[in-house]
PyMOL Python script that loads the backbone (N, CA, C, O; Angstrom):
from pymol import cmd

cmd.read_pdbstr("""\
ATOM      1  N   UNK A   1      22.852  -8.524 -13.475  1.00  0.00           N
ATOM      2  CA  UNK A   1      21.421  -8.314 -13.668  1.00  0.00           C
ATOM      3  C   UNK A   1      20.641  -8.829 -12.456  1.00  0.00           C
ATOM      4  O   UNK A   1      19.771  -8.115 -11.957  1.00  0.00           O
ATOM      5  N   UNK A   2      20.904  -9.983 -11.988  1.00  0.00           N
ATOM      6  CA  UNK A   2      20.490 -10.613 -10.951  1.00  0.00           C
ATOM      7  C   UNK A   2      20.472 -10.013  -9.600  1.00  0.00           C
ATOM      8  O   UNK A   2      19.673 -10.229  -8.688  1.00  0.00           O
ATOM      9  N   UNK A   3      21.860  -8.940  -9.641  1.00  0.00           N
ATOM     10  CA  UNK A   3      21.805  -8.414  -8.296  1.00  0.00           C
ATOM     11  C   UNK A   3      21.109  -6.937  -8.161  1.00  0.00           C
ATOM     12  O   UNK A   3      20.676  -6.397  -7.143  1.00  0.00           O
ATOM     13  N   UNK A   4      21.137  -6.459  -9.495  1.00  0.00           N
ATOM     14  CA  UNK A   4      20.091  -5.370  -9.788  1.00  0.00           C
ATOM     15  C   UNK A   4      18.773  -5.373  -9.117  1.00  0.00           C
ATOM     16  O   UNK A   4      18.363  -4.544  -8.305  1.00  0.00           O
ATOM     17  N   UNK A   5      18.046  -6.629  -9.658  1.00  0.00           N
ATOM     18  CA  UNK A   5      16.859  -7.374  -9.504  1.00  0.00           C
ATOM     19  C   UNK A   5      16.220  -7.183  -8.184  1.00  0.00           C
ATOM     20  O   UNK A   5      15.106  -6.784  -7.846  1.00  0.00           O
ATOM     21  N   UNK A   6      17.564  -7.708  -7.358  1.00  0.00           N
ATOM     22  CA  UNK A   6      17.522  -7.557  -5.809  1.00  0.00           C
ATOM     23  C   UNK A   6      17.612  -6.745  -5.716  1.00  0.00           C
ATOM     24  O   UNK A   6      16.494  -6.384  -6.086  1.00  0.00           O
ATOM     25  N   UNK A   7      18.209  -5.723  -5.428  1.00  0.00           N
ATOM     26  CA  UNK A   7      18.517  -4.150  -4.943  1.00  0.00           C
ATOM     27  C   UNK A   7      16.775  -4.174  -5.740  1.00  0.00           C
ATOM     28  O   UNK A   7      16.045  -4.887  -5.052  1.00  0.00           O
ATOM     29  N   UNK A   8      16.401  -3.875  -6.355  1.00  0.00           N
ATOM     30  CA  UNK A   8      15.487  -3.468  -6.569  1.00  0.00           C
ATOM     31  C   UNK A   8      13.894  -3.860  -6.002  1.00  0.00           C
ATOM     32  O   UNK A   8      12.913  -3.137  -5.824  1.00  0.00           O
ATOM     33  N   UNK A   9      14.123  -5.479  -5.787  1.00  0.00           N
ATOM     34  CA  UNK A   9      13.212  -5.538  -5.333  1.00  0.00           C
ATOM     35  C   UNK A   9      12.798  -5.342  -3.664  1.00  0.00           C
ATOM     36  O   UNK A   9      11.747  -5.063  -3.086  1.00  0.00           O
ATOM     37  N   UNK A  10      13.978  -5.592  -3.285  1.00  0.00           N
ATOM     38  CA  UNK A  10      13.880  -5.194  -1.748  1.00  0.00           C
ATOM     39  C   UNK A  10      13.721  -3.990  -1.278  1.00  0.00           C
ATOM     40  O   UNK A  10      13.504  -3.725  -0.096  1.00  0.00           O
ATOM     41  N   UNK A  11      13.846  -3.014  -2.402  1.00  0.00           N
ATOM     42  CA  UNK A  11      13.551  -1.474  -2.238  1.00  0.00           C
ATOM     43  C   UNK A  11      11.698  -1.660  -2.592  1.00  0.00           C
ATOM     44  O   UNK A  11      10.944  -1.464  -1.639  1.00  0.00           O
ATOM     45  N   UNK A  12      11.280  -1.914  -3.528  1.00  0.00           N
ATOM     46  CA  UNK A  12      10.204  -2.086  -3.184  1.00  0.00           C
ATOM     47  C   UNK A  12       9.433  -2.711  -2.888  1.00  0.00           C
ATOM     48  O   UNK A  12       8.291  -2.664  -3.345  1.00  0.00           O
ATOM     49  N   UNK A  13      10.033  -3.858  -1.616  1.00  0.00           N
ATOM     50  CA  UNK A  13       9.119  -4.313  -0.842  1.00  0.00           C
ATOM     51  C   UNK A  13       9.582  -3.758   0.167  1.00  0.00           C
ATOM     52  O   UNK A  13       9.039  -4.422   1.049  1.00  0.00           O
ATOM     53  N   UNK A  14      10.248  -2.954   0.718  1.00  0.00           N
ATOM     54  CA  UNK A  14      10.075  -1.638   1.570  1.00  0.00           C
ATOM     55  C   UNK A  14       9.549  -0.928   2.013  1.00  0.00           C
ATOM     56  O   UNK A  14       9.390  -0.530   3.167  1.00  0.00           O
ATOM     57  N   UNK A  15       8.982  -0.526   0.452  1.00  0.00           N
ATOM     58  CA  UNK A  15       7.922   0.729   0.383  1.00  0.00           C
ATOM     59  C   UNK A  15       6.885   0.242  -0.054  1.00  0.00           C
ATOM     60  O   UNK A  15       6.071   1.095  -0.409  1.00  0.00           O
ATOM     61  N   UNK A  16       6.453  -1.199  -0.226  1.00  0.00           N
ATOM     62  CA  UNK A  16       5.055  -1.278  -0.090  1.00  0.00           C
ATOM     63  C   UNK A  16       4.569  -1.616   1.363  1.00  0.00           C
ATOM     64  O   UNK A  16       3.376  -1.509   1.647  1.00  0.00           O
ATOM     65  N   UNK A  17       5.485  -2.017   2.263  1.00  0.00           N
ATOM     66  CA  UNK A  17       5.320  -1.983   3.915  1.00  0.00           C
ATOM     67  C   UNK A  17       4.798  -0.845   4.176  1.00  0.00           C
ATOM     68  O   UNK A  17       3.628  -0.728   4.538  1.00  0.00           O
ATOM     69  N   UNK A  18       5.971   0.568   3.955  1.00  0.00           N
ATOM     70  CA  UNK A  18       5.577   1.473   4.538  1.00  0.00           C
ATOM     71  C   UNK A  18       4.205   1.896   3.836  1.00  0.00           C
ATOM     72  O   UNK A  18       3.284   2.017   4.643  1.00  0.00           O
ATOM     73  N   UNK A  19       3.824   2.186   2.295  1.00  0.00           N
ATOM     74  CA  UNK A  19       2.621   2.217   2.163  1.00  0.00           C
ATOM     75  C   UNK A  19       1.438   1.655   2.615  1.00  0.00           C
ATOM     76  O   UNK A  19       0.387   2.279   2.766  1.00  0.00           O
ATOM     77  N   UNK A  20       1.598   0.549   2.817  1.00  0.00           N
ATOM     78  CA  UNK A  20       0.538  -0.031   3.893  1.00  0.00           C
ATOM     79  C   UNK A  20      -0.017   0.474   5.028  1.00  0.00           C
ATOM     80  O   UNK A  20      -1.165   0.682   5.419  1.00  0.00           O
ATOM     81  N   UNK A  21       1.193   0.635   5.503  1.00  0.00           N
ATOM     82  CA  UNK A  21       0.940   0.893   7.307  1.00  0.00           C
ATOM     83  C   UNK A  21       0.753   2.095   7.222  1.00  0.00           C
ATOM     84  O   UNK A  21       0.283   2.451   8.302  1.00  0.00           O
ATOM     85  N   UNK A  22       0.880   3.194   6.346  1.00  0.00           N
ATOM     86  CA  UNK A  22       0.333   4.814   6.246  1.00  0.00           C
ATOM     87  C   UNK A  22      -1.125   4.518   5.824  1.00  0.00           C
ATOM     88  O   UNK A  22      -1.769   5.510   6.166  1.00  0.00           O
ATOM     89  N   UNK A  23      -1.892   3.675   5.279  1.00  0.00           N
ATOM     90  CA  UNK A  23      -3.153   3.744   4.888  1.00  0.00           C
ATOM     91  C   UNK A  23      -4.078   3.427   6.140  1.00  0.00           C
ATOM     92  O   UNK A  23      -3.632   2.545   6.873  1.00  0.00           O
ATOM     93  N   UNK A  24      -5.223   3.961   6.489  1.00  0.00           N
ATOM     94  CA  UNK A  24      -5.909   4.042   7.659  1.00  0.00           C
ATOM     95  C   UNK A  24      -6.932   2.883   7.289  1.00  0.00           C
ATOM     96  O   UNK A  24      -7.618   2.720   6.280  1.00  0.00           O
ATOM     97  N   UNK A  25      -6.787   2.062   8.562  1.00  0.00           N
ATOM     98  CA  UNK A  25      -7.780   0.917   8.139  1.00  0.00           C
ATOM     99  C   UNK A  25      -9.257   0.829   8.457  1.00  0.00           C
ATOM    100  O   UNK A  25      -9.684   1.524   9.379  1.00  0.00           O
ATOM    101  N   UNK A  26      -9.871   0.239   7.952  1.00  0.00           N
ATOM    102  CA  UNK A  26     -11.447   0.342   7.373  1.00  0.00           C
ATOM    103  C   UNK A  26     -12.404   0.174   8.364  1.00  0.00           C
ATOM    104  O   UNK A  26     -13.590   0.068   8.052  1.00  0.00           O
ATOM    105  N   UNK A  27     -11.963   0.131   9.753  1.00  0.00           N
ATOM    106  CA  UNK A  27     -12.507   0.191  11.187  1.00  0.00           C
ATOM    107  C   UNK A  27     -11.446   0.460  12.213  1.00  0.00           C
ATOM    108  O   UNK A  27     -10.432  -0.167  12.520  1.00  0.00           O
ATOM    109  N   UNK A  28     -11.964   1.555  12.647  1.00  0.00           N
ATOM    110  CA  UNK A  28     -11.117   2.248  13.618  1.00  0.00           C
ATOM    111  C   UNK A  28     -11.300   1.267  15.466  1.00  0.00           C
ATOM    112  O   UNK A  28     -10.775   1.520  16.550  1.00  0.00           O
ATOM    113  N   UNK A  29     -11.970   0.507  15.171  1.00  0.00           N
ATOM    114  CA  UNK A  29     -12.317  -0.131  16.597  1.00  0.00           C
ATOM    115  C   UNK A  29     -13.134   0.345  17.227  1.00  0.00           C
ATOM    116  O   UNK A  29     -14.076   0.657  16.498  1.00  0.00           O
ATOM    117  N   UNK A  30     -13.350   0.658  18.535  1.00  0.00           N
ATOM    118  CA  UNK A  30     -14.611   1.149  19.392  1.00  0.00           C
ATOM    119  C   UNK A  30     -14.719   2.389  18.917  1.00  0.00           C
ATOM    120  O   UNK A  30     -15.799   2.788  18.482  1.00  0.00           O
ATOM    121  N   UNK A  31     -13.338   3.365  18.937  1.00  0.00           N
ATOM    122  CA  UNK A  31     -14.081   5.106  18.687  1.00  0.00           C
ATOM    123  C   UNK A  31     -14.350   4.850  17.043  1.00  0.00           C
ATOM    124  O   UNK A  31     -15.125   5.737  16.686  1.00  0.00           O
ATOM    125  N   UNK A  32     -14.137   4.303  16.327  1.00  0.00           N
ATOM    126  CA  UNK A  32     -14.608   4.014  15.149  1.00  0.00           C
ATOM    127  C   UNK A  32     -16.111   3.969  15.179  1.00  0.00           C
ATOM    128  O   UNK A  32     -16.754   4.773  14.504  1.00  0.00           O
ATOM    129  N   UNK A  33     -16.907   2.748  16.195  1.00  0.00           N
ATOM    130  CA  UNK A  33     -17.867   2.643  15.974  1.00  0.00           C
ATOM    131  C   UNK A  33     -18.852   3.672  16.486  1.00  0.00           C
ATOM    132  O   UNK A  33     -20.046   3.756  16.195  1.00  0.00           O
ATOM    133  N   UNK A  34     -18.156   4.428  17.288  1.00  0.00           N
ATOM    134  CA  UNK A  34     -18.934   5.334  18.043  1.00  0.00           C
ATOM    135  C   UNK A  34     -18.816   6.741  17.438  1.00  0.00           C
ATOM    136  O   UNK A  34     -19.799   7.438  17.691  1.00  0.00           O
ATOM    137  N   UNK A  35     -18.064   7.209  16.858  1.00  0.00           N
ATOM    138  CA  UNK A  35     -17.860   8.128  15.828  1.00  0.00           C
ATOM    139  C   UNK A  35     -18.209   7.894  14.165  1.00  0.00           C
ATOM    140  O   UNK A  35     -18.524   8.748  13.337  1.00  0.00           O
ATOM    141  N   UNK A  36     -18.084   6.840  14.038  1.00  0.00           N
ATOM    142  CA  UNK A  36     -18.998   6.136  12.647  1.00  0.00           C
ATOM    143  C   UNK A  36     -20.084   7.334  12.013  1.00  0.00           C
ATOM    144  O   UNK A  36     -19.884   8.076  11.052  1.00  0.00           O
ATOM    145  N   UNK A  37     -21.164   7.256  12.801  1.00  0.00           N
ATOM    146  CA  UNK A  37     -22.159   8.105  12.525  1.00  0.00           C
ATOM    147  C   UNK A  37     -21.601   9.557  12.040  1.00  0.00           C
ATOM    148  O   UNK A  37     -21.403   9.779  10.845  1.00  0.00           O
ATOM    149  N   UNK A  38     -21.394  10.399  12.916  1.00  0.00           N
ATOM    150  CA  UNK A  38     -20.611  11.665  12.540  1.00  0.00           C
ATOM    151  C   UNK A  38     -20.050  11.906  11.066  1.00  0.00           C
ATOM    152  O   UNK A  38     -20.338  12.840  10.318  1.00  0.00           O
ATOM    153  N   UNK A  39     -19.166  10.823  10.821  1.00  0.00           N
ATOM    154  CA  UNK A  39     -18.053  10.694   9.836  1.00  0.00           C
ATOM    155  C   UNK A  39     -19.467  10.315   8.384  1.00  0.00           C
ATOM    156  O   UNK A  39     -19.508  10.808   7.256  1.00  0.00           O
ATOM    157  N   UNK A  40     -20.174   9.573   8.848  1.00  0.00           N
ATOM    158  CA  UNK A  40     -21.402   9.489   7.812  1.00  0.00           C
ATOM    159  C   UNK A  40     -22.197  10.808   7.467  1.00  0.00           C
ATOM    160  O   UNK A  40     -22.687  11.146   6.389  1.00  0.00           O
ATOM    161  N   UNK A  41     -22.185  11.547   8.849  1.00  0.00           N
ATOM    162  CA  UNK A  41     -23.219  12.435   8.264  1.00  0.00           C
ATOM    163  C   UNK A  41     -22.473  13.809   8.015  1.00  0.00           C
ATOM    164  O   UNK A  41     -22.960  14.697   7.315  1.00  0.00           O
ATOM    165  N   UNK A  42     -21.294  13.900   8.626  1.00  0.00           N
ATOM    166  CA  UNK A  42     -20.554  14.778   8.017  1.00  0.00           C
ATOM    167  C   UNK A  42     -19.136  14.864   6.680  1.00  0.00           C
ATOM    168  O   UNK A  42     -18.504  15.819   6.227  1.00  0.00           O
ATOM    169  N   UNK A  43     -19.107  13.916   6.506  1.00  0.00           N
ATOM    170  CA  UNK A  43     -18.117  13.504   5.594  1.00  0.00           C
ATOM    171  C   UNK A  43     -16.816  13.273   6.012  1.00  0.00           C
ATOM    172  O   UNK A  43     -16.481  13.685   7.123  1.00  0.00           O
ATOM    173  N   UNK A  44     -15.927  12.610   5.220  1.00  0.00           N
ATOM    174  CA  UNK A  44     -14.330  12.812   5.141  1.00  0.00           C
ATOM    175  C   UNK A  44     -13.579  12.749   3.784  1.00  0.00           C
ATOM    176  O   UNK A  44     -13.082  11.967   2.974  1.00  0.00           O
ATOM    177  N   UNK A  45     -13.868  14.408   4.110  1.00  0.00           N
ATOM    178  CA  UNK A  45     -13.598  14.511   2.276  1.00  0.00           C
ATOM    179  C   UNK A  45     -11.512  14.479   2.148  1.00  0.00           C
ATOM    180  O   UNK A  45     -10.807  14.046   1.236  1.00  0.00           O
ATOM    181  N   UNK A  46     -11.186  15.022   3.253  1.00  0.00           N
ATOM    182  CA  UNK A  46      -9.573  15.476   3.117  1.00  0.00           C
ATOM    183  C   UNK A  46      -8.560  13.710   3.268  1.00  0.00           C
ATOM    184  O   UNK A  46      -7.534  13.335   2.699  1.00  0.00           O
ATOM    185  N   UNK A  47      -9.386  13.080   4.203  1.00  0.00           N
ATOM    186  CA  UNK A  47      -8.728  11.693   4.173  1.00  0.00           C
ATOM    187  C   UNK A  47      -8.961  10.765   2.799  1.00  0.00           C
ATOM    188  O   UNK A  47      -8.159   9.947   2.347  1.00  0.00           O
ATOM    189  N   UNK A  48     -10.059  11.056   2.345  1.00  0.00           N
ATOM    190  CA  UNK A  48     -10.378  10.223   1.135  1.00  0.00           C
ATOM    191  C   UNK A  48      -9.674  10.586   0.084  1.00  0.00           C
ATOM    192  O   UNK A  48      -9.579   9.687  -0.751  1.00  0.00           O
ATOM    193  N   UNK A  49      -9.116  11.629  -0.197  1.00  0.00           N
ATOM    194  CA  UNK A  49      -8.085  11.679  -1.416  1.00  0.00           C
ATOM    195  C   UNK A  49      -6.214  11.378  -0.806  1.00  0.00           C
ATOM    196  O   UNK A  49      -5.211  11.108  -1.466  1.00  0.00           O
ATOM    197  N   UNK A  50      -6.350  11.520   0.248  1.00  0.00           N
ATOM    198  CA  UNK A  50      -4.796  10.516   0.446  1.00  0.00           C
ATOM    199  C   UNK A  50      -5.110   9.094   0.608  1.00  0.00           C
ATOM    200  O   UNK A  50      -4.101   8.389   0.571  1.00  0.00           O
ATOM    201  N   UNK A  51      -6.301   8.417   0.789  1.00  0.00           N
ATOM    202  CA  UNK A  51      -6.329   7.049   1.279  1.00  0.00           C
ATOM    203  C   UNK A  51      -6.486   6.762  -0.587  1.00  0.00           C
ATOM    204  O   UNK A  51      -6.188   5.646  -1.013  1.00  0.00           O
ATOM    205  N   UNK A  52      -6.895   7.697  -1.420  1.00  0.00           N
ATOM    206  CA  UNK A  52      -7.225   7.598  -3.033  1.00  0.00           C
ATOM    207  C   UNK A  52      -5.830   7.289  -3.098  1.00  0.00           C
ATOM    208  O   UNK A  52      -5.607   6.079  -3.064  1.00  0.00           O
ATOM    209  N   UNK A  53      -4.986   7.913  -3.169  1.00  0.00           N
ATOM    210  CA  UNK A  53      -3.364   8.515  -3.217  1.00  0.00           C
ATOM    211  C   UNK A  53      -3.003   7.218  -3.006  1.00  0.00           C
ATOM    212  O   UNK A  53      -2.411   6.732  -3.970  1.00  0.00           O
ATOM    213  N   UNK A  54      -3.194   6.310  -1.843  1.00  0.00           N
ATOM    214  CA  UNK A  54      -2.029   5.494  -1.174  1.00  0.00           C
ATOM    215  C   UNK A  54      -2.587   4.520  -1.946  1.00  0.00           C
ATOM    216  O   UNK A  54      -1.837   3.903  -2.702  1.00  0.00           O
ATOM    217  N   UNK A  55      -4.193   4.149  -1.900  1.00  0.00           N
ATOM    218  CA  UNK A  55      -4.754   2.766  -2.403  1.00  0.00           C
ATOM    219  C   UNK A  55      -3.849   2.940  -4.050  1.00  0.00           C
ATOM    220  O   UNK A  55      -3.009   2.040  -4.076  1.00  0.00           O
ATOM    221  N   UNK A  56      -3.792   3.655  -5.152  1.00  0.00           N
ATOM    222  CA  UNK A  56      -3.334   3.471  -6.687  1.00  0.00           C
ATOM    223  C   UNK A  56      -1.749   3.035  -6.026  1.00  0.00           C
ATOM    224  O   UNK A  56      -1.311   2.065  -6.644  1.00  0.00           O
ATOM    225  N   UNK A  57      -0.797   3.519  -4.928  1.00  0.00           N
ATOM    226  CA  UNK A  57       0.458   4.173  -4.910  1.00  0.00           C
ATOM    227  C   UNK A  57       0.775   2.051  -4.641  1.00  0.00           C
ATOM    228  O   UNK A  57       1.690   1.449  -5.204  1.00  0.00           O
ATOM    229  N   UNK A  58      -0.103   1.481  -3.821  1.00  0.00           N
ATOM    230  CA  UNK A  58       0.002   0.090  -3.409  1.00  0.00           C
ATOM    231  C   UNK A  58      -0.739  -0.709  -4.592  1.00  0.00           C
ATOM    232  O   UNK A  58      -0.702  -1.927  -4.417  1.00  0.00           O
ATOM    233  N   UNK A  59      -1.190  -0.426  -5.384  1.00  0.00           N
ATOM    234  CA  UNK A  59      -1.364  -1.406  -6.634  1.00  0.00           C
ATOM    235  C   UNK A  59      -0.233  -1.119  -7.539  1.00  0.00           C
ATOM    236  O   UNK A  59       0.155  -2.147  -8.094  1.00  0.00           O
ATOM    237  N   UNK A  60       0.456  -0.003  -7.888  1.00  0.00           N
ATOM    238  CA  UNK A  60       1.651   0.105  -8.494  1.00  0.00           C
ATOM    239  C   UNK A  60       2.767  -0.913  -7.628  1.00  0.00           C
ATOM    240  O   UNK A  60       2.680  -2.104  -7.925  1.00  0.00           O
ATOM    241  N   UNK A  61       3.443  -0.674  -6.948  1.00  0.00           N
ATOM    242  CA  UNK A  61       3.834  -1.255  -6.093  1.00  0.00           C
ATOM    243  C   UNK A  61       3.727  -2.715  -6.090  1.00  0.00           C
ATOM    244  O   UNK A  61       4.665  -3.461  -6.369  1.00  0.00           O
ATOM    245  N   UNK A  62       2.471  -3.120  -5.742  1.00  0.00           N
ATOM    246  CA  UNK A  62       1.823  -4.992  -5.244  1.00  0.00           C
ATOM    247  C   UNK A  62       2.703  -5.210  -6.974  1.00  0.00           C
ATOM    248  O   UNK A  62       3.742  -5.823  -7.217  1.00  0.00           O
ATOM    249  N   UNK A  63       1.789  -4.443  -7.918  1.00  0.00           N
ATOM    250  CA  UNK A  63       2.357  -5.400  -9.400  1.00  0.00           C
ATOM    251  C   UNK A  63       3.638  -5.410  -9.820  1.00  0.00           C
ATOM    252  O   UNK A  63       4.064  -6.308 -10.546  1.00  0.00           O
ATOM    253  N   UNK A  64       4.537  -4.185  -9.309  1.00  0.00           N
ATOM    254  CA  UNK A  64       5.859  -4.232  -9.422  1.00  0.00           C
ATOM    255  C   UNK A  64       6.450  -5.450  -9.081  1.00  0.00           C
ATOM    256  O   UNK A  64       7.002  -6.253  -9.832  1.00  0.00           O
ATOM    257  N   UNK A  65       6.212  -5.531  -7.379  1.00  0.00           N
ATOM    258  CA  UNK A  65       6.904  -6.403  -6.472  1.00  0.00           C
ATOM    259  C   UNK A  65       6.418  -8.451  -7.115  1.00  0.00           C
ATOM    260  O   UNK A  65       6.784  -9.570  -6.756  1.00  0.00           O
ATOM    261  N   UNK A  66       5.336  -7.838  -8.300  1.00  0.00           N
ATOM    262  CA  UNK A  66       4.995  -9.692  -8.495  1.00  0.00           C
ATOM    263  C   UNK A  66       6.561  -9.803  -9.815  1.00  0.00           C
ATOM    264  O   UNK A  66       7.494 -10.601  -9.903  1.00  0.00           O
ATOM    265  N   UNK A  67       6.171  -8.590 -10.619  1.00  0.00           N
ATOM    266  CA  UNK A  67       6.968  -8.207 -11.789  1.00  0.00           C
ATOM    267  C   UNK A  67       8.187  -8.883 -11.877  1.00  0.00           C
ATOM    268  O   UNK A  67       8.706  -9.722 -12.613  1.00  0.00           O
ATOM    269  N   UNK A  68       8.620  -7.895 -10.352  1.00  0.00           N
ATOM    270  CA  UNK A  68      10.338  -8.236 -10.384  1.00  0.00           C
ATOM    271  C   UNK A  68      10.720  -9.769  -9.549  1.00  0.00           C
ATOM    272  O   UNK A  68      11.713 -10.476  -9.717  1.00  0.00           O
ATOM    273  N   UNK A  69       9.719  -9.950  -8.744  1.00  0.00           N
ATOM    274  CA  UNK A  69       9.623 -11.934  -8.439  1.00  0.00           C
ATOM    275  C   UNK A  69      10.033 -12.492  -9.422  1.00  0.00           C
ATOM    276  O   UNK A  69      11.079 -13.120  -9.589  1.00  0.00           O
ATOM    277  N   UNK A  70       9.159 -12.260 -10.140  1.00  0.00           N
ATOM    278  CA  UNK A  70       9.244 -13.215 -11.461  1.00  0.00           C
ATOM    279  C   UNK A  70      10.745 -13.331 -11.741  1.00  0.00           C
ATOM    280  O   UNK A  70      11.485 -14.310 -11.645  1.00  0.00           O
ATOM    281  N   UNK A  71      11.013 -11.978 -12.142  1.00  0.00           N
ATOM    282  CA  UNK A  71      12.296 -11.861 -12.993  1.00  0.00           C
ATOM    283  C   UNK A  71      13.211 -12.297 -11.981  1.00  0.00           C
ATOM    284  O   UNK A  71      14.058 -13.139 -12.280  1.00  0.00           O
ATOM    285  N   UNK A  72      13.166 -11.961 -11.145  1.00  0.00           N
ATOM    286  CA  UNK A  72      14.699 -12.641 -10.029  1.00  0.00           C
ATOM    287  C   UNK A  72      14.593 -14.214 -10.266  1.00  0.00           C
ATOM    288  O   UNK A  72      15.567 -14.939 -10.471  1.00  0.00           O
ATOM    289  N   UNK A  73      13.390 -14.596 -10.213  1.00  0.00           N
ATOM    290  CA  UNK A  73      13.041 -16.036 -10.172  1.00  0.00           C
ATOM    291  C   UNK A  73      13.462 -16.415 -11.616  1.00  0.00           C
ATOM    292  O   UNK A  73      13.886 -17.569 -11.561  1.00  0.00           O
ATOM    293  N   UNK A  74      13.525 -15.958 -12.845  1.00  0.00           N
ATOM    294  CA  UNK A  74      13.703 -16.225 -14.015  1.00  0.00           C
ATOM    295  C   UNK A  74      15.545 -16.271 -14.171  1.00  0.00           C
ATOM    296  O   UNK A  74      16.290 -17.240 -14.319  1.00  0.00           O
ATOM    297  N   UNK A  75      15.846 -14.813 -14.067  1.00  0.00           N
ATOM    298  CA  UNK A  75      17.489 -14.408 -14.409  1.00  0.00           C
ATOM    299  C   UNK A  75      18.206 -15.531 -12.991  1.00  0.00           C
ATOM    300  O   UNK A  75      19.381 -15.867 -13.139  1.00  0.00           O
ATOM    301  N   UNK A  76      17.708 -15.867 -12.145  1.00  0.00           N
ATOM    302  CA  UNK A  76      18.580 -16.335 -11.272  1.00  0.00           C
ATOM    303  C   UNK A  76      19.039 -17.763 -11.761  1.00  0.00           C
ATOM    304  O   UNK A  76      19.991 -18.162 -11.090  1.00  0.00           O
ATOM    305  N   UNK A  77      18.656 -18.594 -12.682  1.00  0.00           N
ATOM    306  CA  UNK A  77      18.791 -19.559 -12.924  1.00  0.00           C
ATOM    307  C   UNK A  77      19.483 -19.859 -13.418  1.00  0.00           C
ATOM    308  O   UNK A  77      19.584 -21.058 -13.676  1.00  0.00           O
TER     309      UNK A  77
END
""", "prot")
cmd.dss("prot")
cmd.show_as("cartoon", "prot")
cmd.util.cbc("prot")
cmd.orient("prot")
């Protein structure tokens, strides 16, 4: 059970890395600030439903990865 646990959890703390680093972060830096405006007055409708997508895909994930802590931390004893 214990080694289940593992295999499992190291698979998804894997893929909450890679989910992370696919999500676009909340300031792009200089062309961020200088393109800012644009993106305000014209929208970003096609990025906002994958950044929707990834933000639920990393709260599944974050609570898994506390889930199965626990339990490794519990069964290992």
């Amino acid at each position: 059970m214990h080694t289940l646990l593992t295999v499992l959890l190291v698979i998804d703390a894997i893929s909450l890395i890679v989910v992370v680093l696919l999500q676009s972060g909340k300031s792009a830096g200089l062309s961020g600030a200088i393109s800012g405006g644009a993106e305000q007055l014209f929208g970003k409708q096609k990025a906002r439903g994958l950044d929707l997508v990834l933000h639920r895909v990393t709260v599944v994930l974050s609570v898994l990865f506390f889930v199965l802590t626990i339990a490794v931390a519990y069964f290992g004893l």
